[in-house]
C-alpha positions as CSV (number, residue, x, y, z in Angstrom):
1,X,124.8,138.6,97.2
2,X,123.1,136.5,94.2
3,X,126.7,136.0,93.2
4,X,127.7,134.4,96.4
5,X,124.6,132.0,96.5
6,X,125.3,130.6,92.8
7,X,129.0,130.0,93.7
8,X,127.8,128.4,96.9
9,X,125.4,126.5,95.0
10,X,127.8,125.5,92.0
11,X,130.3,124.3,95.1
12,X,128.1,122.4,97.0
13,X,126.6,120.3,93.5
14,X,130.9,120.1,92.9
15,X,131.3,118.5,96.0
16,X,128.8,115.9,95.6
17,X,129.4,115.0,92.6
18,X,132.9,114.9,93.3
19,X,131.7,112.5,96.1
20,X,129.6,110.4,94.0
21,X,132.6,109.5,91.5
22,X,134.7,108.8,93.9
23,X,132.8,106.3,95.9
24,X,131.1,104.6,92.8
25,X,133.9,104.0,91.1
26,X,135.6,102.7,93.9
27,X,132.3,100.6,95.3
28,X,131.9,99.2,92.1
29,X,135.6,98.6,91.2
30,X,135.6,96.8,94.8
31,X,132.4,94.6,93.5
32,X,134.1,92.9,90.3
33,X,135.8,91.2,93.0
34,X,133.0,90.0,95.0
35,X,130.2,90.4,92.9
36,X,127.7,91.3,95.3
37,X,126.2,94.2,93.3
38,X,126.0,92.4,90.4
39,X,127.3,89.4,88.5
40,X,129.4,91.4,86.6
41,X,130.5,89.2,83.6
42,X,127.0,88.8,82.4
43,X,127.8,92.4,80.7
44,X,130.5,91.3,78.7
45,X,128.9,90.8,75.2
46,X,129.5,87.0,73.9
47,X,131.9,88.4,70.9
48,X,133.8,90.6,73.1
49,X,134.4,87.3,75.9
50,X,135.6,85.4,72.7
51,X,138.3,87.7,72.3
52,X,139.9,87.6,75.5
53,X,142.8,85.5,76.3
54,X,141.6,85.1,79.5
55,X,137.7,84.6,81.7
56,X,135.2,87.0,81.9
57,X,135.9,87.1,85.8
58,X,139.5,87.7,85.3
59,X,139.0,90.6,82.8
60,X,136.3,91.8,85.5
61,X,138.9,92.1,88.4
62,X,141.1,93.6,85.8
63,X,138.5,96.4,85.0
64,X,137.7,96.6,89.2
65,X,141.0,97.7,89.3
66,X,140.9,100.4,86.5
67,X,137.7,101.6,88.5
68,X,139.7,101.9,91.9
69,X,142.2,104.2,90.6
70,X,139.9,106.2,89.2
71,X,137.9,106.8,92.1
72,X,141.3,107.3,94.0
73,X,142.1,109.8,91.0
74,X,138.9,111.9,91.4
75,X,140.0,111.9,95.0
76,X,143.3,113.6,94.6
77,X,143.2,115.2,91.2
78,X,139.7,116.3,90.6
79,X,139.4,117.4,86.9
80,X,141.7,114.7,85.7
81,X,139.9,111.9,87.4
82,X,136.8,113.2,86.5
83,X,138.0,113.0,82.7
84,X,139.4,109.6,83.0
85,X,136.0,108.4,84.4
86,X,133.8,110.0,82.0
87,X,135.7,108.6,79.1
88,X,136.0,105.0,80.6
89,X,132.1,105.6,81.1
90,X,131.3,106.5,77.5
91,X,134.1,103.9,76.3
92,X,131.6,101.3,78.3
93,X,128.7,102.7,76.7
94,X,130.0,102.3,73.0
95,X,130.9,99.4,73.8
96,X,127.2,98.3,75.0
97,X,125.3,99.8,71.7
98,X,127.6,98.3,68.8
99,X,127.0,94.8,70.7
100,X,123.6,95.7,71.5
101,X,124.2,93.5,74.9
102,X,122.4,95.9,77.6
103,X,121.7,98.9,76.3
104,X,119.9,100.5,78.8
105,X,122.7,100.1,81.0
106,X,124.7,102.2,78.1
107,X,122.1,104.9,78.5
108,X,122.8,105.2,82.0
109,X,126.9,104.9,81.2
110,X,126.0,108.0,78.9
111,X,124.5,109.8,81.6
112,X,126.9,109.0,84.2
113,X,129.8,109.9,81.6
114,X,128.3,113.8,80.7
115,X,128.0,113.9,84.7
116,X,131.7,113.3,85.3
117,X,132.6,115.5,82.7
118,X,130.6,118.7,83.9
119,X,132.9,117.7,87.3
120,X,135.9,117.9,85.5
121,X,134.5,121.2,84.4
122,X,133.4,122.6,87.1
123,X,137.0,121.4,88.4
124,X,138.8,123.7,86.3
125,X,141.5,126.0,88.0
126,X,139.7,129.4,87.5
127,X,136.6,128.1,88.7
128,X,138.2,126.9,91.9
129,X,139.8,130.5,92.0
130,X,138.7,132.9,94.8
């Protein structure tokens, strides 16, 4: 019986985090477009906006999209989705600490990114077995 409750338990804590990286990603993805959540270019590090070959704003909309499909992924294709966000997430978070523009946001990226990968764990065929 304590067997049953832990897999009940580990499902239910899959299911929302499966439901929290798919909406965020997608939510947020949405927002570079609109920026109601935030004014999302302000996170782009000076250096890294004097690299582009195009705006901030534009390279925002760019990254929105990125975000949408890997909500969209998460959806349909758990574990993969769940890999692709976590590395996109710690790939944000590097990016944050060696500018030094907003690293408590990278903290949070770092937390985010270990969350989506115990998902993609948790994901894994033989734990969805039976």
């Amino acid at each position: 019986m304590a067997t049953v409750t832990k897999t009940s338990e580990i499902h239910n804590i899959q299911n929302l985090l499966k439901a929290v990286f798919i909406i965020v990603p997608i939510v947020a993805g949405l927002d570079k477009f609109f920026n109601i959540l935030a004014q999302w270019d302000t996170y782009l590090a000076p250096a890294t906006l004097e690299m582009l070959p195009f705006s901030g704003e534009t390279f925002m909309k760019i990254v929105g999209i990125i975000e949408i499909v890997a909500g969209i992924i998460v959806a349909i294709r758990t574990q993969i989705g769940a890999y692709i966000v976590s590395l996109w997430l710690l790939l944000i978070a590097l990016s944050l600490i060696f500018t030094w523009h907003h690293p408590d946001v990278a903290v949070r990226d770092i937390v985010m990114a270990i969350s989506a990968f115990i998902l993609a764990k948790l994901s894994t065929p033989a734990s969805n077995a039976g």
